[in-house]
C-alpha positions as MATLAB code, in Angstrom:
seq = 'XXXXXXXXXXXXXXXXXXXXXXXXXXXXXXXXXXXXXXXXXXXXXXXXXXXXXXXXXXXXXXXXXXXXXXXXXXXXXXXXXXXXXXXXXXXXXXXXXXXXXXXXXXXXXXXXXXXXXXXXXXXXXXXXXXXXXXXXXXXXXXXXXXXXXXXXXXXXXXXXXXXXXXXXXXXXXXXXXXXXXXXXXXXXXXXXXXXXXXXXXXXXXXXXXXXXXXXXXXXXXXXXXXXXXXXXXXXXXXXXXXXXXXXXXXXXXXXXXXXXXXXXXXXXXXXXXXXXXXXXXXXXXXXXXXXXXXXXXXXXXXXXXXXXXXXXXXXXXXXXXXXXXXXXXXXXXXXXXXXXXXXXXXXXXXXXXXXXXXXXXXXXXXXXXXXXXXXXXXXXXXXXXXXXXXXXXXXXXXXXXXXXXXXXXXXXXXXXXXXXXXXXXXXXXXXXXXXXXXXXX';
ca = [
      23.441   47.762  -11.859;
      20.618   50.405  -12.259;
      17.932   48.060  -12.553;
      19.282   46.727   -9.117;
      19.616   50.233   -7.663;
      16.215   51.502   -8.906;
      14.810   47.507   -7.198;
      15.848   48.471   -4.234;
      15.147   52.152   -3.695;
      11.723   50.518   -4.645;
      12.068   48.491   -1.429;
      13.463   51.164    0.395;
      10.476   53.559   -0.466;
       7.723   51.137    0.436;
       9.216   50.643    3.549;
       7.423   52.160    7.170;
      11.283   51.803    8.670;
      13.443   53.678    6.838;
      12.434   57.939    5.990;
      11.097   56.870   10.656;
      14.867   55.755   11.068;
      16.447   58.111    9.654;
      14.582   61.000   11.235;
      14.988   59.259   14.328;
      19.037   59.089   13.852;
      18.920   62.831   12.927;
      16.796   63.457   16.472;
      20.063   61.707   18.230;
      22.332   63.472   16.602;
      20.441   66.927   17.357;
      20.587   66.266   20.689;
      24.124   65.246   21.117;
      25.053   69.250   18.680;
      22.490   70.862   21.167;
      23.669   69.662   24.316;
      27.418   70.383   23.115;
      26.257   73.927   22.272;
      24.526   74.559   25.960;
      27.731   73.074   27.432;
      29.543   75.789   25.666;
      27.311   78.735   25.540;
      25.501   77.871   28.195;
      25.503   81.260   29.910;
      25.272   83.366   26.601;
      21.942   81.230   25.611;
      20.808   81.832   29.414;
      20.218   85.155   28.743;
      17.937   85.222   25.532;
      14.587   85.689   26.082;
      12.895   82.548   24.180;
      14.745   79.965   26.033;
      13.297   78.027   28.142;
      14.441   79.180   31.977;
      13.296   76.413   34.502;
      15.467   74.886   37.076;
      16.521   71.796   36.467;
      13.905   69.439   37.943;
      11.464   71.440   36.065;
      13.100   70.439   33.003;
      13.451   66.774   33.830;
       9.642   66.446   34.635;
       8.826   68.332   31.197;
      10.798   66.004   29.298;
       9.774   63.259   30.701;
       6.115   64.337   30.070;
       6.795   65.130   26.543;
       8.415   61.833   25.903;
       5.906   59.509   27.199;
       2.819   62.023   25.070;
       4.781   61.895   21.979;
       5.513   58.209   22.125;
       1.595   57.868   22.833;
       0.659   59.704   20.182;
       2.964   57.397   17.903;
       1.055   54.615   18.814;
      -2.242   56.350   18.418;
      -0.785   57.137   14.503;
       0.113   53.203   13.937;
      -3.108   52.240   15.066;
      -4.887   54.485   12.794;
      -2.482   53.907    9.671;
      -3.733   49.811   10.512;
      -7.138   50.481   10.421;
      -7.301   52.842    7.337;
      -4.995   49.496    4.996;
      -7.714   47.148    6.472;
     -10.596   49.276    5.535;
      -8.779   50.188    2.233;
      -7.474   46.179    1.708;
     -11.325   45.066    1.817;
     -12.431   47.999   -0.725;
      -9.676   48.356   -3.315;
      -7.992   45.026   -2.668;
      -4.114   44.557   -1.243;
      -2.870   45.449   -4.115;
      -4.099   48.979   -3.550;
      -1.515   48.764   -0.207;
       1.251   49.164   -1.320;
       0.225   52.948   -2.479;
      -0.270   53.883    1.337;
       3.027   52.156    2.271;
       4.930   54.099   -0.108;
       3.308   57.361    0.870;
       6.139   59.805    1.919;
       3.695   61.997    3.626;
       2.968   59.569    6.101;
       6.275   58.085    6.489;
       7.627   61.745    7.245;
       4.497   61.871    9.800;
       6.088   58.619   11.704;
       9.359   60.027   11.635;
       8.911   63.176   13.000;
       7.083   61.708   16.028;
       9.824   58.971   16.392;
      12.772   61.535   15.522;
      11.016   64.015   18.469;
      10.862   61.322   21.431;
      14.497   60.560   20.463;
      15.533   63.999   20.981;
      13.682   64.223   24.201;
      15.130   60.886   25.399;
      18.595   61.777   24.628;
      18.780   65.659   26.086;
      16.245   64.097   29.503;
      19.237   61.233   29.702;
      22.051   64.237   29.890;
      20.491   65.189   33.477;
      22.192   63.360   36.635;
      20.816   61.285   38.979;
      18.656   63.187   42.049;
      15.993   65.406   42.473;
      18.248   68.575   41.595;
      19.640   66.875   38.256;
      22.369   69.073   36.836;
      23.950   72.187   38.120;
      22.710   73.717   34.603;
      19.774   73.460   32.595;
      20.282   72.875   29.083;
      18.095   75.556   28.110;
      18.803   75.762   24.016;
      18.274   71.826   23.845;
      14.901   71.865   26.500;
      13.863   75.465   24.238;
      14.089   73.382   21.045;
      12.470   69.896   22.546;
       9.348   72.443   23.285;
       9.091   73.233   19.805;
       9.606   70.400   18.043;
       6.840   68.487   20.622;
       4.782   71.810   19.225;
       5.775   70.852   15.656;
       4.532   67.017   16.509;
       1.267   67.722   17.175;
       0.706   69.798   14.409;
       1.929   67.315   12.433;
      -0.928   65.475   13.958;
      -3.760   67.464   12.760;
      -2.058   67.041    8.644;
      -1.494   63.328    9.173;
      -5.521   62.933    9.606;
      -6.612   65.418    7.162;
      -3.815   63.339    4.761;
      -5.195   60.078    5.716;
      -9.141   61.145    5.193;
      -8.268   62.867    1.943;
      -6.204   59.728    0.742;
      -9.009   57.102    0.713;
     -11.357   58.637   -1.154;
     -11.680   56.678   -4.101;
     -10.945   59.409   -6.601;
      -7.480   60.418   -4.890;
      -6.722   56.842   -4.609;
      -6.869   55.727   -8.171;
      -5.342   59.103   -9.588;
      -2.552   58.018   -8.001;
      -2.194   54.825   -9.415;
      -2.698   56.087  -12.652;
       0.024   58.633  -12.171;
       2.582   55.777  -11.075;
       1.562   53.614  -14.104;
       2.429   56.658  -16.675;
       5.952   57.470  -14.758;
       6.657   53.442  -14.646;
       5.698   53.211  -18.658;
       7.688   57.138  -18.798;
      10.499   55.305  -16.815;
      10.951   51.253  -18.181;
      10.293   51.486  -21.773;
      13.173   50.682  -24.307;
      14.690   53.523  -26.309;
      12.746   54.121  -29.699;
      14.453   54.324  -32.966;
      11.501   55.296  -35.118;
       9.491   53.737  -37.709;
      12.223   53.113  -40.050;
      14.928   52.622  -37.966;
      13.681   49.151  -36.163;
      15.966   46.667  -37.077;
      14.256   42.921  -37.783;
      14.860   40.800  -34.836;
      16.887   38.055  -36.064;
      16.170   34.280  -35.796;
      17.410   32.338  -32.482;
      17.321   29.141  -34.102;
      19.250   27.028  -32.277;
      20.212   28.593  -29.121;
      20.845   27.686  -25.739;
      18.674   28.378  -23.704;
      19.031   29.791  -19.940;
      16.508   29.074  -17.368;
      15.766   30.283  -13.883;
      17.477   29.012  -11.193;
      14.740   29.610   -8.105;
      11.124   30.637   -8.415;
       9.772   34.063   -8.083;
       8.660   37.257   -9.659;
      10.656   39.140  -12.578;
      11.252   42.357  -10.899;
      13.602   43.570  -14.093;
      15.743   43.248  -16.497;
      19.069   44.543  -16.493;
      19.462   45.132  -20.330;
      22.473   47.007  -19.828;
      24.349   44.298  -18.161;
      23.166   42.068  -21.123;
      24.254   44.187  -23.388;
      27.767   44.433  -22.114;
      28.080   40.508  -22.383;
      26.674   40.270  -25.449;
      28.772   42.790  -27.434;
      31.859   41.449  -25.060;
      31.567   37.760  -25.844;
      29.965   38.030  -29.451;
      26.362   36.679  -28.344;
      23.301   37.491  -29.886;
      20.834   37.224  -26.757;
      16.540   37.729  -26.561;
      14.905   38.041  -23.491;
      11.446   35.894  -23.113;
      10.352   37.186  -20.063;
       8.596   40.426  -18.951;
       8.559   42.541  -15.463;
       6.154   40.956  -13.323;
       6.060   37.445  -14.904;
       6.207   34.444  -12.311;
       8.945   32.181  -13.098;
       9.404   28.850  -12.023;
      12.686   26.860  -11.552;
      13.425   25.686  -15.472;
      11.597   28.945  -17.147;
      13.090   30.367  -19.805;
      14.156   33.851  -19.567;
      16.616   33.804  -22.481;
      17.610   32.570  -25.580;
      21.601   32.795  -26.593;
      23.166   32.573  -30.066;
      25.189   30.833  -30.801;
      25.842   28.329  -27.778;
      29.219   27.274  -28.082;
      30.738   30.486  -26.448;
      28.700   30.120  -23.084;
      30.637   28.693  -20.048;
      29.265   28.351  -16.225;
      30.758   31.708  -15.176;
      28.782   33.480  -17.974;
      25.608   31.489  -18.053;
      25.269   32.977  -14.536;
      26.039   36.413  -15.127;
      23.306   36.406  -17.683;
      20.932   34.365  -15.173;
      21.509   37.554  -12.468;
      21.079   40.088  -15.000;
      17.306   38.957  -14.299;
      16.001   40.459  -10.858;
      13.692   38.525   -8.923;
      12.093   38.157   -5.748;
       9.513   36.342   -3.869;
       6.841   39.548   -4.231;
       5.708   41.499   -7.335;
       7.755   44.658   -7.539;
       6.271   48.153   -9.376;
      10.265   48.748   -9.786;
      10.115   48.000  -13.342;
       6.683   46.391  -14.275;
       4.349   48.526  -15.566;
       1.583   46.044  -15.418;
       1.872   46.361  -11.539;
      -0.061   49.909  -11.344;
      -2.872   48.060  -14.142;
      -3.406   45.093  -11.557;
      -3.832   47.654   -8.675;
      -6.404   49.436  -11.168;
      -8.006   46.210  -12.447;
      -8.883   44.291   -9.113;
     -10.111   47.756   -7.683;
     -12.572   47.351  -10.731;
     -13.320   43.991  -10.380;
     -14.285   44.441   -5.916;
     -16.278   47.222   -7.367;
     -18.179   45.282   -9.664;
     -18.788   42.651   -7.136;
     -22.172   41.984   -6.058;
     -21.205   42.599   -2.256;
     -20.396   46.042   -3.618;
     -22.138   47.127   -6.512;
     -20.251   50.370   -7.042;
     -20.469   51.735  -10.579;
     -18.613   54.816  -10.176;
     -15.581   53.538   -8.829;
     -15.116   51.135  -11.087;
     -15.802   53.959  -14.228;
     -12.998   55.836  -11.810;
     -10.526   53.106  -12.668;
     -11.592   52.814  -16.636;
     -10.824   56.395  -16.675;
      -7.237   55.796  -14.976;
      -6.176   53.070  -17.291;
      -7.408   55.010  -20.472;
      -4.712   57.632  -20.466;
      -2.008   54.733  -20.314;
      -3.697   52.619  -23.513;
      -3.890   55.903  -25.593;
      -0.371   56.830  -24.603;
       0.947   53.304  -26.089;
      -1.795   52.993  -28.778;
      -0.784   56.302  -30.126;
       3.129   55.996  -29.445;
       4.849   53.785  -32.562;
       6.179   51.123  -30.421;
       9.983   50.604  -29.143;
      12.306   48.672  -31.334;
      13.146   45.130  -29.770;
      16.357   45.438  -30.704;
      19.156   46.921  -29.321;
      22.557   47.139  -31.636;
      26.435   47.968  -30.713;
      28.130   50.653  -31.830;
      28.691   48.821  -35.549;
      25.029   48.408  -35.972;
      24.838   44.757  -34.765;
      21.816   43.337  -33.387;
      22.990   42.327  -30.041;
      20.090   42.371  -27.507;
      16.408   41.101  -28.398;
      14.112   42.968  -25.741;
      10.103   41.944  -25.030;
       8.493   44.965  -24.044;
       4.475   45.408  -23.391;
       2.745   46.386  -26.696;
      -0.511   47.508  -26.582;
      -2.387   44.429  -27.697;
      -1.325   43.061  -24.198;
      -1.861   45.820  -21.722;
      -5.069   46.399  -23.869;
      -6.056   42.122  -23.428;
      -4.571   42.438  -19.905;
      -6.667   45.160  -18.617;
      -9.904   45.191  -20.371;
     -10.476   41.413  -20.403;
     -11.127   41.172  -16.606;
     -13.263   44.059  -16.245;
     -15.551   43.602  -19.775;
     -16.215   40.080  -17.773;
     -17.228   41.716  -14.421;
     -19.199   44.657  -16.149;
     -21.554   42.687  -18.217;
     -24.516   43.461  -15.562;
     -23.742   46.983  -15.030;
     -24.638   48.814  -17.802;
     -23.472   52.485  -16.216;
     -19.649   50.924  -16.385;
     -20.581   48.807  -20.065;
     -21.257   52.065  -21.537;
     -17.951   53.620  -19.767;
     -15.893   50.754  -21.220;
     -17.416   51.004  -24.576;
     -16.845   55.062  -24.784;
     -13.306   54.174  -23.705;
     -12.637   51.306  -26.476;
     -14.112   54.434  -28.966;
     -11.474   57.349  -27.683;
      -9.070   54.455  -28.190;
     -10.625   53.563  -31.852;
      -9.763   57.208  -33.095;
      -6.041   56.897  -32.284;
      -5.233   53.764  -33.140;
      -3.561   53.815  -36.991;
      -1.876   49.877  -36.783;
      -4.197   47.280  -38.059;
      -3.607   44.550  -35.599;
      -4.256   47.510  -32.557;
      -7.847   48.452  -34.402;
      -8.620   44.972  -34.408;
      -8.243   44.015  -30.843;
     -10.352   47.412  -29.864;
     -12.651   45.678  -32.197;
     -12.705   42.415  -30.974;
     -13.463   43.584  -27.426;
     -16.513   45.618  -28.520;
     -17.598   42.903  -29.952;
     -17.342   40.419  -26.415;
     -19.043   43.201  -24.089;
     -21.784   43.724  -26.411;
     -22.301   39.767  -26.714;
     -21.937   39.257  -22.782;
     -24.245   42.040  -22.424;
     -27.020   40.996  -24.360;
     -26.476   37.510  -22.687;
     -27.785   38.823  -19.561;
     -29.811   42.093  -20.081;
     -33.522   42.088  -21.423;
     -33.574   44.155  -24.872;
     -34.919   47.850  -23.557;
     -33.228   50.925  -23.423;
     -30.081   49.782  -21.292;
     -29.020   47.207  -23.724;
     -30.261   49.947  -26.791;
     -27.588   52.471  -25.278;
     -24.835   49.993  -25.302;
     -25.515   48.795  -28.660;
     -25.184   52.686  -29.696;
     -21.716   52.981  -28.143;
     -20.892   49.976  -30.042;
     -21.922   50.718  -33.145;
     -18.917   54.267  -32.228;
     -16.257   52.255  -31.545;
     -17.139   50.305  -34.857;
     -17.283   53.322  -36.933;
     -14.171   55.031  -35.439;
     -12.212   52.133  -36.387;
     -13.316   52.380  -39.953;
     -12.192   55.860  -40.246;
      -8.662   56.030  -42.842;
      -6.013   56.182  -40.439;
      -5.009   59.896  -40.943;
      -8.773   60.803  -40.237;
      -8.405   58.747  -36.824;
      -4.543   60.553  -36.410;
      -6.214   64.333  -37.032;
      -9.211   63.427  -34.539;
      -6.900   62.294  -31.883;
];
C-alpha cells in the first residue's frame, strides 16, 4: 500500500493540474467566507480606512478588469513555461522534463494566478444585474481582490527570475542529482550488516509468476509480499527492478514451493508489482541516472559539442556511485520474525549503476578529451573507496575501455599523454590494500 501511495503522490506532484486546482478551489471558497463576512459586517468594514470605498459600478468595472488581466497574464505564463520545456527538451533531452513539471515553484505560480481570477469571478458574479449592481459594495471582498491581483503580479516578476535561473545547466543537473540521492536515501532495502546477510536460498523449482500486461516496473511492494509470504508459508524472490520494461509473460517472481499458490493469490502477488505505461522516478533510482546520462550524451553530440555540461553531469552522478561503492550493500533477504528467509529482494548494486551510467558516456566521450579526463578522475575518487574486489574490478575494467577508445581515435600528443596519466591513477588507487583506500576516502 505505500509503494502505491508514494506512485501516486509521484503522479500527483508531476502534475500542472493539481497544487493550480486546488488554489483555485481555495479562491472559491474565499470568496463565498468574504462575501458572507461583508453581508454581515458590512457597515462595520465600511468604515475602516483600507477598504476599498467605490460605489458599486465602480467595483463591477474593476473586477471585471482585473479578471480578464489576470487571466491574460495566465496565458502569457503557459506560453512561456512551453517554450522554456521545448528549449530545455532539445538541450537536456525529455527526460530532463519531468524536473520542470514537478517544480512546486511554478506550479504555486499557476495557481495563484488561477486561484486570483476565481476569486474575482466569484465576488464580480455576487453583483446584480444593471448599471447600479447592488445596493452595497462588498468592500472587504473587492479590498482583498485588489491585493491579491497586487500579489499576482508580483508573483510574476519571481516566476521569470525562477524560470531563467532554472535552465541554467548547473541548477538543472544539481537537481537531478539531489533527487537521485533522496530516491537511493528513500527505495533501498533495510541493511543488516556485514555479518548479518542471510544466504539467499535456492528457488529450484518454483513457479514462476509472470506479468499480466506490458509496461514499466514503477515498484515493488515488498511489504505486501512479505505479508503473503510469511501468511501462506512461501519463500518468494523478486527478478525484476524499478524501471525495468516488462512484457506480457516476464518474470517478476519466483515462488517456493508451488503447490500452495491458487488464482486468488497468484494475483495478489502479480499486483504487489506497480506498473504503468511511463517510467516512474517513484521508486527507480535509475530514473534520475537516465535524466543525467542522456543530458551527457546531447552534450557530447557533435551538433553540440559541450564539454562542460557534460563534466556537470559526471560530477552529479559521482556522489551517487561513491555513496553505494562505499556503503556495504543491503541484504537481499528479508526474514519473519523467527528468522526465516521469506522475501528474496534485487536491489541496484554498484556494478550496475556503475555499468549503467558510465558505459554510455565513456562511448560518447572518446573524442573529447576535456570530459575523458573528467571521467577518468571520477573512476580514480571511486578507486580509493572501493574495498570489494568485484567493485575495484569493474572501475578497472572501464579505465581500461576509455583509454582503448581513446587512443582509437586521438593522435599520440599531449591530449592522449594526459589521459594515459589519469589512467595510470585510477590503476594505482585500485592497488592500494583496502584499508589504505578506506583511510583515503
Amino acid at each position: 500500500m505505500r509503494v502505491r501511495v508514494l506512485d501516486v503522490m509521484s503522479e500527483i506532484r508531476a502534475s500542472y493540474w493539481f497544487v493550480p486546482g486546488v488554489m483555485g478551489i481555495a479562491g472559491l471558497a474565499a470568496a463565498v467566507v468574504l462575501l458572507w463576512v461583508d453581508s454581515i459586517y458590512g457597515q462595520w468594514v465600511k468604515d475602516l480606512p483600507w477598504v476599498y470605498s467605490g460605489d458599486p459600478a465602480a467595483a463591477r468595472s474593476l473586477l471585471s478588469t482585473l479578471s480578464g488581466s489576470i487571466i491574460t497574464v495566465a496565458g502569457v505564463l503557459f506560453s512561456i513555461t512551453i517554450v522554456v520545456l521545448s528549449l530545455t527538451s532539445n538541450q537536456y533531452g525529455s527526460w530532463v522534463l519531468l524536473n520542470f513539471l514537478r517544480d512546486r515553484a511554478l506550479q504555486m505560480s499557476f495557481g495563484v494566478f488561477i486561484g486570483t481570477f476565481i476569486y474575482c469571478v466569484a465576488v464580480l458574479s455576487s453583483f446584480g444585474p444593471g448599471d447600479s449592481g447592488t445596493p452595497s459594495t462588498p468592500r472587504l471582498s473587492v479590498t482583498v481582490a485588489i491585493a491579491a491581483a497586487i500579489f499576482s503580479f508580483a508573483i510574476l516578476i519571481f516566476f521569470i527570475h525562477h524560470v531563467a535561473s532554472d535552465i541554467q545547466a548547473d541548477r538543472i543537473l544539481a537537481s537531478i542529482g539531489k533527487e537521485l540521492l533522496e530516491s537511493m536515501e528513500g527505495s533501498r532495502p533495510e541493511k543488516t550488516g556485514r555479518d548479518g546477510q542471510p544466504a539467499p536460498p535456492p528457488l529450484d523449482g518454483g513457479r514462476t509468476i509472470t506479468s499480466r500486461v506490458d509496461g514499466y516496473i514503477h515498484g515493488v511492494d515488498s511489504d505486501e509480499l512479505m505479508r503473503l509470504a510469511t501468511r501462506h508459508d512461501l519463500l518468494i524472490g523478486v527478478e525484476v527492478q524499478p524501471g525495468q520494461f516488462a512484457l506480457v509473460g516476464s518474470p517478476l517472481a519466483v515462488v517456493v514451493p508451488p503447490d500452495r499458490l491458487d488464482d486468488g493469490l497468484v494475483g495478489k502477488i502479480t499486483q504487489a508489482f506497480l506498473m504503468g505505461p511511463h517510467q516512474s522516478p517513484a521508486q527507480d533510482t535509475t530514473f534520475a541516472v537516465r535524466q543525467l546520462i542522456e543530458a551527457a550524451m546531447r552534450a557530447l553530440s557533435p551538433s553540440l559539442n559541450d564539454s562542460y555540461t557534460a563534466i556537470a553531469s559526471i560530477d552529479r552522478l559521482l556522489p551517487a556511485l561513491c555513496k553505494l561503492v562505499v556503503e556495504e550493500p543491503p541484504s537481499r533477504c528479508r526474514c519473519d520474525r523467527q528468522g526465516k528467509v521469506r522475501l528474496i529482494l534485487n536491489p541496484v548494486t554498484f556494478v550496475q549503476m556503475l555499468d549503467m551510467s558510465i558505459s554510455p558516456i565513456r562511448r560518447s566521450v572518446r573524442t573529447d578529451v576535456l570530459a575523458s579526463i573528467r571521467l577518468l578522475e571520477a573512476l580514480g575518487e571511486l578507486a580509493t573507496r572501493a574495498h570489494r574486489p568485484e567493485d575495484l574490478a569493474a572501475i578497472a575494467s572501464h579505465a581500461r575501455s576509455l583509454l582503448s577508445g581513446a587512443q582509437e581515435v586521438l593522435s599520440d600528443g599531449p591530449d592522449l599523454q594526459k589521459i594515459r596519466q589519469r589512467y595510470q591513477g585510477v590503476l594505482e588507487a585500485s592497488r592500494q590494500p583496502p584499508p589504505q583506500r578506506q583511510k583515503d576516502a
